[in-house]
C-alpha positions in Angstrom: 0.0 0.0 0.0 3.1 2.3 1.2 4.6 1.7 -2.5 1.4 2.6 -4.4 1.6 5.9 -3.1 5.2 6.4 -3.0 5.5 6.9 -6.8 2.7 9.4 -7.5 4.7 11.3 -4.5 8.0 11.3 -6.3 6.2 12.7 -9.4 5.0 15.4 -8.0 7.7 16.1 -6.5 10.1 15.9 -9.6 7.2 18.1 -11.4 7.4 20.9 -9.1 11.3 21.2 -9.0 11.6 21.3 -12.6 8.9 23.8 -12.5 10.8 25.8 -10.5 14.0 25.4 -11.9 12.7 26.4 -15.4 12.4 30.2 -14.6 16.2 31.6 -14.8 18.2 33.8 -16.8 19.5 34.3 -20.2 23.0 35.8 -20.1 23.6 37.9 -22.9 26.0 40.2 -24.4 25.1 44.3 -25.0 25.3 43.8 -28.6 22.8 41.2 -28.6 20.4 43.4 -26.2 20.7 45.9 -28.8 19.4 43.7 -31.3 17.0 42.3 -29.0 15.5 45.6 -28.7 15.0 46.1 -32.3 13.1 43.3 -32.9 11.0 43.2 -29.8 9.0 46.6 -28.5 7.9 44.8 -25.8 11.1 44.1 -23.8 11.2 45.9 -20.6 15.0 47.7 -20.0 15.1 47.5 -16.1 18.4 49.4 -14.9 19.2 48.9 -11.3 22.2 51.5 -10.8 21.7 54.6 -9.0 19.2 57.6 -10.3 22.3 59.1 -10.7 24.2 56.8 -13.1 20.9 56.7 -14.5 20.7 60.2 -15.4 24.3 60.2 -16.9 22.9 58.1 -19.8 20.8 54.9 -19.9 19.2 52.6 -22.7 16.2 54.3 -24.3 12.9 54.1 -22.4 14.7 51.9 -19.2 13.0 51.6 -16.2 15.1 52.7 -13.6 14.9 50.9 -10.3 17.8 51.4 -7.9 18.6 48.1 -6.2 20.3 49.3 -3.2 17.3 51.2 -1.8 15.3 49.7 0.5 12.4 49.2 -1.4 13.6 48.0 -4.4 12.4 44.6 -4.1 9.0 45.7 -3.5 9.1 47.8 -6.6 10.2 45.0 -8.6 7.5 42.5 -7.2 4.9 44.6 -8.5 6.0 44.6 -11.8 4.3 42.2 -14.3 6.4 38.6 -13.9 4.7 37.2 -17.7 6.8 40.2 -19.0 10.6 40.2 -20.8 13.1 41.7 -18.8 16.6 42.7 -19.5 18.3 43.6 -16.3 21.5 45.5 -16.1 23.8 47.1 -14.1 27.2 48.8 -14.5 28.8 45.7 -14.7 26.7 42.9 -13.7 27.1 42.6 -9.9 23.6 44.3 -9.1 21.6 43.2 -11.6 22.6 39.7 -10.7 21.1 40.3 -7.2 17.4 41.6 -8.9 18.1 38.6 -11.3 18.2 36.0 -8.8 15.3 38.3 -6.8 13.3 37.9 -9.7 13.9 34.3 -10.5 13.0 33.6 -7.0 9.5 35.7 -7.4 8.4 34.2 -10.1 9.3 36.0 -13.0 9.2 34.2 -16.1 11.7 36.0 -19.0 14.6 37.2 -17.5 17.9 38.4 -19.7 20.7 39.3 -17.7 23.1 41.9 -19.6 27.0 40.4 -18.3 28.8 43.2 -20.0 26.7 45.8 -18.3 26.5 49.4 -18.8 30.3 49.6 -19.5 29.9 47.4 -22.5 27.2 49.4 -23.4 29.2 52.5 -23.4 31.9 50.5 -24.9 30.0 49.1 -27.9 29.1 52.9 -28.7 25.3 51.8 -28.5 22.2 54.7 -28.5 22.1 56.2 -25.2 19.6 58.5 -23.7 20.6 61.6 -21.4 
């Protein structure tokens, strides 16, 4: 009797950790965020540096979040989790922290942009002032 229900127990629990699992990121380059953007209206730019780096020059039409406030996470959690999201940072130490944030809340299309804002700025891509 123990074994018949053992089995349907293990699936279940399989099926919910790969459920889980399945939400991460996609690291990609600034190069390929750029084309990204051109073919997609509909990804969300969310920039987690400072209001102030922000205002020095950002990606056209980024939402700007800072992560080190304190309510940072509760700004992202409202934000629509079914939505694309390319996170960034200068680098990428930040927007790994609202990355794995994200992931953890349920957020569904996540691209994490490794080369950062300096890439950006290196790769002489559009900015907005």
């Amino acid at each position: 009797m123990k074994t018949k229900l053992l089995l349907p127990v293990l699936v279940l629990l399989f099926c919910s950790f790969t459920t889980i699992t399945a939400q991460n990121k996609v690291s990609v380059s600034s190069k390929q965020v750029s084309s990204m953007l051109l073919k997609d209206k509909k990804i969300i730019v969310l920039d987690v540096r400072t209001a102030e780096e922000f205002s020095y020059g950002h990606i056209k039409g980024a939402l700007n979040i800072d992560i080190r406030q304190p309510d940072a996470f509760s700004k992202i959690d409202k934000l629509n989790k079914n939505a694309k999201y390319i996170v960034h940072c200068r680098t990428n130490h930040r927007s790994g922290i609202a990355v794995n944030h994200m992931i953890q809340s349920g957020f569904k299309n996540i691209y994490q942009m490794m080369d950062g804002w300096s890439g950006w700025s290196m790769n002489n891509l559009p900015v907005q002032k």
